[in-house]
MMTF fields as JSON, N, C-alpha, C and O atoms, coordinates in Angstrom:
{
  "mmtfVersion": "1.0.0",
  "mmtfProducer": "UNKNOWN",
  "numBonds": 263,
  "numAtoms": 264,
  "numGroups": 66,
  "numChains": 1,
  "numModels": 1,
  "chainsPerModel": [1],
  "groupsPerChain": [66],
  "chainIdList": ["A"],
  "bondAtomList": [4, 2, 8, 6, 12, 10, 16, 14, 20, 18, 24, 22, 28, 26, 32, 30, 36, 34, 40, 38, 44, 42, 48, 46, 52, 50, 56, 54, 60, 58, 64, 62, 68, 66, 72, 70, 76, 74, 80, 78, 84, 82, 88, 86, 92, 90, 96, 94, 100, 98, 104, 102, 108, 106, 112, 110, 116, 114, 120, 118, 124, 122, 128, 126, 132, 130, 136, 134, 140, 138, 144, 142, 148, 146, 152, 150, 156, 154, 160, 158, 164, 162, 168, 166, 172, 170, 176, 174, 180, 178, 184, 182, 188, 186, 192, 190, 196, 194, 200, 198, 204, 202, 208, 206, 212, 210, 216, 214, 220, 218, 224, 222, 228, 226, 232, 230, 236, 234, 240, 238, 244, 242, 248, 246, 252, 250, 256, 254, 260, 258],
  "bondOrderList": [1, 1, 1, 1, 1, 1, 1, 1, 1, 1, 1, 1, 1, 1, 1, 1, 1, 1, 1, 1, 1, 1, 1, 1, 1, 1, 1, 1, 1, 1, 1, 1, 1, 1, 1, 1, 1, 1, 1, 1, 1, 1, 1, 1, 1, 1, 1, 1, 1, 1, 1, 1, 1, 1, 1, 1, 1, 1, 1, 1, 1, 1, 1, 1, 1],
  "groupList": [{"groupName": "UNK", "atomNameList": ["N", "CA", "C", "O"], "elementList": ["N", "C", "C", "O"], "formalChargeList": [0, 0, 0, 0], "bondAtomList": [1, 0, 2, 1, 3, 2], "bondOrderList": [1, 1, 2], "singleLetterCode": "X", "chemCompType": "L-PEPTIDE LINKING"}],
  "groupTypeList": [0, 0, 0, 0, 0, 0, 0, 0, 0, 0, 0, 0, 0, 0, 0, 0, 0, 0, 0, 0, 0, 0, 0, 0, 0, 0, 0, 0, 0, 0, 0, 0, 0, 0, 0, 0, 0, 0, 0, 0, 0, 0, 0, 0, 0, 0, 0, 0, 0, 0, 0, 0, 0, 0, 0, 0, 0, 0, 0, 0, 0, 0, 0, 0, 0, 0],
  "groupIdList": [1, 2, 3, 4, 5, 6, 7, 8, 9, 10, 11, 12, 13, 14, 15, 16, 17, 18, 19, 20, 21, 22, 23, 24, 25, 26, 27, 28, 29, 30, 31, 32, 33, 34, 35, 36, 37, 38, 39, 40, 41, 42, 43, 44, 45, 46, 47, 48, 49, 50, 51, 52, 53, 54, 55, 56, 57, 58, 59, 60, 61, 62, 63, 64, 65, 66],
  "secStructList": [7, 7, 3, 3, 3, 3, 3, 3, 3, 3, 7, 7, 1, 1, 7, 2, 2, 2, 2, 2, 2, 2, 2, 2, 2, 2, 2, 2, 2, 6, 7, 1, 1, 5, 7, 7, 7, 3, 3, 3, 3, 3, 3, 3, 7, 7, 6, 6, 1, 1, 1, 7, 7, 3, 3, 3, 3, 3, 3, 3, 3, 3, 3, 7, 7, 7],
  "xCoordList": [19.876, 18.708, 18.931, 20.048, 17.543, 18.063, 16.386, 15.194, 17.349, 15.965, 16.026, 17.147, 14.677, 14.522, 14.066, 13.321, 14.603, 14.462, 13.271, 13.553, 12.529, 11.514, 11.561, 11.973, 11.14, 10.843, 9.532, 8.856, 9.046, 7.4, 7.829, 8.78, 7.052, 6.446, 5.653, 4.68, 5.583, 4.697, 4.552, 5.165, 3.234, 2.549, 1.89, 1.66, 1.474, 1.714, 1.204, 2.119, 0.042, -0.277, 0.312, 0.283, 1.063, 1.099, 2.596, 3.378, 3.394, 5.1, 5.839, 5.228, 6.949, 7.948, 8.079, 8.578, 7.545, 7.314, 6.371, 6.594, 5.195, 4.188, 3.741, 3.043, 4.761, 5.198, 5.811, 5.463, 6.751, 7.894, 6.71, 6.611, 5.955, 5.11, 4.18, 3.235, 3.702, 2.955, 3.136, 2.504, 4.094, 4.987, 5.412, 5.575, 5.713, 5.999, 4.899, 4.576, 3.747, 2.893, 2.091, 1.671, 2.225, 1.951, 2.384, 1.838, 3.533, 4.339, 4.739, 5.375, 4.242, 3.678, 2.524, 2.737, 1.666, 0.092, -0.009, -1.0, 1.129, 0.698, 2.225, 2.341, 3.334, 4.597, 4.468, 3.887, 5.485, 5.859, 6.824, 7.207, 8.001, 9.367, 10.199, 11.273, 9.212, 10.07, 11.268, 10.996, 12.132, 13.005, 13.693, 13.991, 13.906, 14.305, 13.972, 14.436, 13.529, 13.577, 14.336, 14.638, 14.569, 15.815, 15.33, 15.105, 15.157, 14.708, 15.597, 16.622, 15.304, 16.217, 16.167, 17.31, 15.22, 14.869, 13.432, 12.59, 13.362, 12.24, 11.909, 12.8, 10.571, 10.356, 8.766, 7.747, 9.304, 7.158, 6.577, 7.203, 5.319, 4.551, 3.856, 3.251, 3.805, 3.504, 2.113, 1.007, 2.961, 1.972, 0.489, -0.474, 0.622, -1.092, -1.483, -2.392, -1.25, -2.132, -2.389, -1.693, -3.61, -4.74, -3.525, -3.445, -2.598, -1.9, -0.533, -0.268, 0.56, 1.571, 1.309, 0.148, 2.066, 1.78, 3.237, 3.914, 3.973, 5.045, 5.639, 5.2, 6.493, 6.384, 7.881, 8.951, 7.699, 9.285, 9.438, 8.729, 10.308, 11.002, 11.484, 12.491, 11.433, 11.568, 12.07, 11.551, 13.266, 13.495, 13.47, 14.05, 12.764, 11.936, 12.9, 13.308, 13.119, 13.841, 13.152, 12.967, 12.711, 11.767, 12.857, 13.402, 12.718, 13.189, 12.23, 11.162, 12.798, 11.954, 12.157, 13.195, 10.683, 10.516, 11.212, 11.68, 11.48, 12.051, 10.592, 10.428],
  "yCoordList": [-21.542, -20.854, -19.348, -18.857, -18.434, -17.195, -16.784, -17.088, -15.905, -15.169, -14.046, -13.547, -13.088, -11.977, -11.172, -11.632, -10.335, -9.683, -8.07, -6.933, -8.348, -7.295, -6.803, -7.473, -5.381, -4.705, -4.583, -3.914, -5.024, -5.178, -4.791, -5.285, -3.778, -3.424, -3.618, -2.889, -4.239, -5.224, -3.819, -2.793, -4.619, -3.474, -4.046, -5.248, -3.438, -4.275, -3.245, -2.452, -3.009, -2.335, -2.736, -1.964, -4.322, -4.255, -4.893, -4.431, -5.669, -5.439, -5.455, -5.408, -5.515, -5.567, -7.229, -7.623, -8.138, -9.234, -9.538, -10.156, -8.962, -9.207, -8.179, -8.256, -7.206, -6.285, -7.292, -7.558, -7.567, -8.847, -10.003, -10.284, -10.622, -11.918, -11.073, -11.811, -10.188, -9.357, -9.494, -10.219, -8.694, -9.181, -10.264, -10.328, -11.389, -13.029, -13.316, -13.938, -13.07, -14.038, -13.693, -14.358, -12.557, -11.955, -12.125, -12.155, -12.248, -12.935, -14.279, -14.487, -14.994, -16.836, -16.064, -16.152, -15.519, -15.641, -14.964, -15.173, -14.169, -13.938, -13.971, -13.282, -14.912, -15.031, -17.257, -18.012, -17.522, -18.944, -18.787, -17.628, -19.985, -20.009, -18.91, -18.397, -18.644, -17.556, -18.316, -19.511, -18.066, -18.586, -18.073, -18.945, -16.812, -16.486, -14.862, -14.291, -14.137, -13.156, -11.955, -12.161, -10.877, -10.177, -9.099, -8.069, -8.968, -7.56, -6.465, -6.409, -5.692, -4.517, -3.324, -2.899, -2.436, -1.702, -1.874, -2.747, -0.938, -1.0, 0.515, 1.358, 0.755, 1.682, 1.67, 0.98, 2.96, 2.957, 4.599, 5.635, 4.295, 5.639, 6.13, 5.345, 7.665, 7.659, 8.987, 9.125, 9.766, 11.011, 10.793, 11.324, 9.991, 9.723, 9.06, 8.768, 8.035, 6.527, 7.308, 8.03, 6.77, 6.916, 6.309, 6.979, 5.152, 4.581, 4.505, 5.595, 3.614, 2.957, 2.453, 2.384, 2.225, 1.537, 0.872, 1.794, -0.391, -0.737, -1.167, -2.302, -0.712, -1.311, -2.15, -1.907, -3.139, -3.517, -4.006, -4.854, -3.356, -3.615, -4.706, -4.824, -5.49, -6.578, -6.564, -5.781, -7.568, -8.023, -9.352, -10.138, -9.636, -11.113, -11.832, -11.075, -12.563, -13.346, -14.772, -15.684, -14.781, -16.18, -15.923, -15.001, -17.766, -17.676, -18.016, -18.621, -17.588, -17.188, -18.847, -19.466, -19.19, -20.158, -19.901, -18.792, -21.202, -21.277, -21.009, -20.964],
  "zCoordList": [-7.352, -6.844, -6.918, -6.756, -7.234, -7.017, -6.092, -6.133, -5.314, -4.722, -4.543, -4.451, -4.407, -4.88, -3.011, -2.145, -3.013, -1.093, -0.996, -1.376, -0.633, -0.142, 0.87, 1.817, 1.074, 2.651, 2.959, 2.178, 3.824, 4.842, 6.012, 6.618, 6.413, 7.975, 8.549, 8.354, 9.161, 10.436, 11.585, 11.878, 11.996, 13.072, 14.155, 14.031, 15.325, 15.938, 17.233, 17.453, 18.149, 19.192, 20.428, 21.387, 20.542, 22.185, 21.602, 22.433, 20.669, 21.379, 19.719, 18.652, 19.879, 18.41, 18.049, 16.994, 19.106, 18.77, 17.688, 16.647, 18.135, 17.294, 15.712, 14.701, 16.444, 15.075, 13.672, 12.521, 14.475, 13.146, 12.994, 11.799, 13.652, 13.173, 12.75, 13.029, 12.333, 11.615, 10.188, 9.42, 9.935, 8.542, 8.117, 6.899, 8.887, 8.21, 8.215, 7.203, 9.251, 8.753, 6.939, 5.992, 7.237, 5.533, 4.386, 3.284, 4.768, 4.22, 3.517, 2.484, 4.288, 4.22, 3.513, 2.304, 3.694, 3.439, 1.779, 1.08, 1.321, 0.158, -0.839, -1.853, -0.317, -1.198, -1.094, -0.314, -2.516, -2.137, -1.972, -2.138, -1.475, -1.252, -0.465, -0.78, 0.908, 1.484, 2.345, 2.458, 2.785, 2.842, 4.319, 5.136, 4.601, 5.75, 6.001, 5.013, 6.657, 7.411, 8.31, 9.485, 7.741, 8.425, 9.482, 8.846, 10.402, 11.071, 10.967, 11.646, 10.25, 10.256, 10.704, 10.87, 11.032, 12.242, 13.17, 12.96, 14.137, 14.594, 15.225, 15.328, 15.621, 15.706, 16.438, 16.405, 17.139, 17.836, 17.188, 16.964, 17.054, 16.488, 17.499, 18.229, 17.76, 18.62, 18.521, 19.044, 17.542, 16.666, 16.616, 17.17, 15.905, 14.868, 15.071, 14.294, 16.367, 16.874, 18.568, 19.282, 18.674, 20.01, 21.112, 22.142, 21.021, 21.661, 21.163, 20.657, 21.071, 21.015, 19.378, 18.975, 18.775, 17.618, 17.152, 16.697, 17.096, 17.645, 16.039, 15.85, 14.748, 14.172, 13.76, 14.316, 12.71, 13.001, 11.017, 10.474, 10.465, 9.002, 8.605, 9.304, 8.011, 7.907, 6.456, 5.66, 5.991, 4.526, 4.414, 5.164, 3.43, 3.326, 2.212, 1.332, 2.176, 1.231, 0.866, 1.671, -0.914, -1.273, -2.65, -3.258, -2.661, -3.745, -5.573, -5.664, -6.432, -7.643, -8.573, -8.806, -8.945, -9.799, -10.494, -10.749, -11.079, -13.079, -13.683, -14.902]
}
């Protein structure tokens, strides 16, 4: 098997929970064969959003057809 690893940022107004299921669910919704999920940082915005804006980095790992 080989698989190929992406970075997505998930967003997310009320926690870093829903920041990271932000990004998998997108994840499912537009990759096949994803395989597992890494959180690798996180972070809140605080500048340029009316509120909180919570987001969290993610590296996605699917693996690639023959």
């Amino acid at each position: 098997m080989v698989f190929k690893k992406i970075t997505l940022i998930g967003t997310s107004g009320n926690s870093f929970d829903e920041a990271v299921d932000d990004a998998v669910d997108r994840a499912e919704q537009t990759l096949e064969n994803v395989y597992w999920v890494e959180v690798d940082e996180m972070g809140v915005e605080i500048a340029s959003v009316e509120d909180r804006e919570y987001q969290a980095e993610v590296t996605v790992a699917f693996e690639l057809e023959d």
